[in-house]
C-alpha positions as a Markdown table, in Angstrom:
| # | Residue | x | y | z |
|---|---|---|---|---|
| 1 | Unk | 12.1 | -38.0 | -15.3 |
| 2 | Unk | 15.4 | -39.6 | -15.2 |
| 3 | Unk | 19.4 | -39.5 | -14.7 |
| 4 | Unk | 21.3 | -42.7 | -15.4 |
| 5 | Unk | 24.8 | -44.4 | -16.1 |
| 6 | Unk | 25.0 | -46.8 | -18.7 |
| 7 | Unk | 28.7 | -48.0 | -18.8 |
| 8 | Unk | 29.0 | -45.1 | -21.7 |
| 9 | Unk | 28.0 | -42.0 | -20.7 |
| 10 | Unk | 25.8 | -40.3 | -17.5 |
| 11 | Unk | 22.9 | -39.4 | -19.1 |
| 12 | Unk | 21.1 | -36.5 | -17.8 |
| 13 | Unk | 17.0 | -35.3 | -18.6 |
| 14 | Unk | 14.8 | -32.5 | -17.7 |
| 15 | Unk | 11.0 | -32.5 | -17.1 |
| 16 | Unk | 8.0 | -30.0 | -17.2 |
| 17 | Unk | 6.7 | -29.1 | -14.1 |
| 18 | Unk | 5.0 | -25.9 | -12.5 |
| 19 | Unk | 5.9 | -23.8 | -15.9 |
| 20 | Unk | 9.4 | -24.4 | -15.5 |
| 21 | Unk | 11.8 | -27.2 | -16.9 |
| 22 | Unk | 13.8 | -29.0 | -13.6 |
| 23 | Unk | 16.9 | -30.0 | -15.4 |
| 24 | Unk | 18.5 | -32.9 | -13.5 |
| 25 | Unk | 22.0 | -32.0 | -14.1 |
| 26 | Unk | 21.3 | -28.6 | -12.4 |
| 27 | Unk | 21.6 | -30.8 | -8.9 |
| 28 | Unk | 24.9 | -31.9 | -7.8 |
| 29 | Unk | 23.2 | -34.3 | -5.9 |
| 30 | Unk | 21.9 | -36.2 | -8.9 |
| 31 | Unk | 25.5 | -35.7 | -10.6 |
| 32 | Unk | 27.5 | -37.4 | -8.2 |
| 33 | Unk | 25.2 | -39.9 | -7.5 |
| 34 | Unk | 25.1 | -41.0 | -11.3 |
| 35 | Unk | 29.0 | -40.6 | -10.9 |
| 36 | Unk | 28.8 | -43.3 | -7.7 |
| 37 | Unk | 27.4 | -45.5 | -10.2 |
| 38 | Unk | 30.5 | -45.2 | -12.8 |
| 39 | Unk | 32.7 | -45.4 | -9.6 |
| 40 | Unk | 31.6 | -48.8 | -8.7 |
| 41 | Unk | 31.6 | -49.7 | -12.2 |
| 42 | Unk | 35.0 | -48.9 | -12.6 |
| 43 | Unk | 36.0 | -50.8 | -9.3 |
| 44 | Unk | 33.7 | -54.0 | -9.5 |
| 45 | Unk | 32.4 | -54.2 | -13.2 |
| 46 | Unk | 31.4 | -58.1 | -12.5 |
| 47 | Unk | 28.4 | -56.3 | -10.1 |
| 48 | Unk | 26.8 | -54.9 | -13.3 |
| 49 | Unk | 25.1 | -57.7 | -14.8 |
| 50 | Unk | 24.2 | -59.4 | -11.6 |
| 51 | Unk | 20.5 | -60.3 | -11.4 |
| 52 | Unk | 20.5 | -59.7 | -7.8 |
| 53 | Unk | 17.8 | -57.2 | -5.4 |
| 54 | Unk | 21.2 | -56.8 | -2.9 |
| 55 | Unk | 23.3 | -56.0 | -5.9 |
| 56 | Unk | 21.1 | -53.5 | -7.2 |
| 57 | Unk | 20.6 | -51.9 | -3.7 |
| 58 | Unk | 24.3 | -51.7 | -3.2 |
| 59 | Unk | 24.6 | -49.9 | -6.4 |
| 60 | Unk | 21.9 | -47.2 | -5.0 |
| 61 | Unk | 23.4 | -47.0 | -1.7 |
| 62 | Unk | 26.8 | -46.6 | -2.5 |
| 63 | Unk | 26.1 | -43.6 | -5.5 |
| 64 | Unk | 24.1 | -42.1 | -2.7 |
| 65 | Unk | 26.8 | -42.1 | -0.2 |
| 66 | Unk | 29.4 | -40.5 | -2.4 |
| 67 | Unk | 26.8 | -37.8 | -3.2 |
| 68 | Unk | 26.6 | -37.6 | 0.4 |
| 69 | Unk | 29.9 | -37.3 | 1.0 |
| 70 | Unk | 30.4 | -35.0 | -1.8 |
| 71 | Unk | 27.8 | -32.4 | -0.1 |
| 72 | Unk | 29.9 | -32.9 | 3.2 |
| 73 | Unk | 33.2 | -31.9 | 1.3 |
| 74 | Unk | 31.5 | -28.2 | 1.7 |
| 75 | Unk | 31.8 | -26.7 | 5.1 |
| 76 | Unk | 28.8 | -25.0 | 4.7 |
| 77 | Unk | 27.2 | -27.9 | 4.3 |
| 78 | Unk | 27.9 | -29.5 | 7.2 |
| 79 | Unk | 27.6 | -25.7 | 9.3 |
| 80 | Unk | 23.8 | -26.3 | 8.2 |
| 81 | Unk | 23.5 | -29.6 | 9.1 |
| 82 | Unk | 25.0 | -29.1 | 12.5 |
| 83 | Unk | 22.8 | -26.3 | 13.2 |
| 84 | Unk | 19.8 | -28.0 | 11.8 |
| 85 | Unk | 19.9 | -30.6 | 13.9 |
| 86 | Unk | 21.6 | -29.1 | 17.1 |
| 87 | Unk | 24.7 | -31.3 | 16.5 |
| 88 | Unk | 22.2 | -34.8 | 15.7 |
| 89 | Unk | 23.3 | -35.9 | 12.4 |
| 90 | Unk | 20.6 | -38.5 | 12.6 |
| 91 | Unk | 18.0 | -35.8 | 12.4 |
| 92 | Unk | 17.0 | -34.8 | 8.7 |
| 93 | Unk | 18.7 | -32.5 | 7.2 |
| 94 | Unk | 20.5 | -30.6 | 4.1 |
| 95 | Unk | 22.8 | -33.6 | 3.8 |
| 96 | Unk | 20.5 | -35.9 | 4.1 |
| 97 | Unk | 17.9 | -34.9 | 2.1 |
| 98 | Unk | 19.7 | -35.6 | -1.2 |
| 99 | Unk | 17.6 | -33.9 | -4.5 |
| 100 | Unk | 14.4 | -33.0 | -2.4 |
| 101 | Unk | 13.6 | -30.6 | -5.3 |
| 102 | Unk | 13.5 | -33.5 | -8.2 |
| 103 | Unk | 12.1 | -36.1 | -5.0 |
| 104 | Unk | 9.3 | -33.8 | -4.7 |
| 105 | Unk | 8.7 | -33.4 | -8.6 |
| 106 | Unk | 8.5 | -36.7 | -9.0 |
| 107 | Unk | 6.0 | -37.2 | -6.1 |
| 108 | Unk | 4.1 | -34.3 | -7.2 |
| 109 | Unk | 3.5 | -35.6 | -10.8 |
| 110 | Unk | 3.1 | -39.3 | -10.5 |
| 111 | Unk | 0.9 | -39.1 | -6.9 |
């Protein structure tokens, strides 16, 4: 159950679950994330090989705020989110909730 960038391609699985395959590359979400990671790349390679936790959570956070950002380039994305959460974007909602569907396939096999 994995997506990744390695510095040569995005690489992109699919698992098993509830008599269906869940292809990651089926949710944008997981696409641009992957593509955060080969945006950093591409604009601080030096962080790559860094043994460092803060590095590494960087990397994370920054993939998953341009998938976020991605989603908001959708009006209807942000229309949901607005009316999800009565105008409170720190509420949860369909922006924040970035690949439920894999999230919860992942949860739901490993417990």
């Amino acid at each position: 159950m994995n997506a990744y960038y390695d510095r040569h391609s995005l690489r992109f699985f699919y698992y098993p679950h509830a008599g269906r395959n869940v292809y990651f590359s089926d949710s944008s979400d997981i696409v641009t994330h992957e593509l955060g990671h080969a945006f950093l790349d591409a604009m601080r390679p030096d962080f790559w090989s860094v043994q460092s936790l803060e590095i590494w959570s960087f990397h994370e956070a920054f993939s998953d705020i341009v998938a976020m950002f991605n989603l908001m380039s959708y009006e209807r994305a942000i229309a949901s989110a607005i009316e999800q959460t009565g105008g409170n974007l720190e509420k949860s909602n369909v922006i924040s909730r970035l690949a439920e569907e894999v999230g919860a396939m992942i949860r739901d096999v490993t417990k």
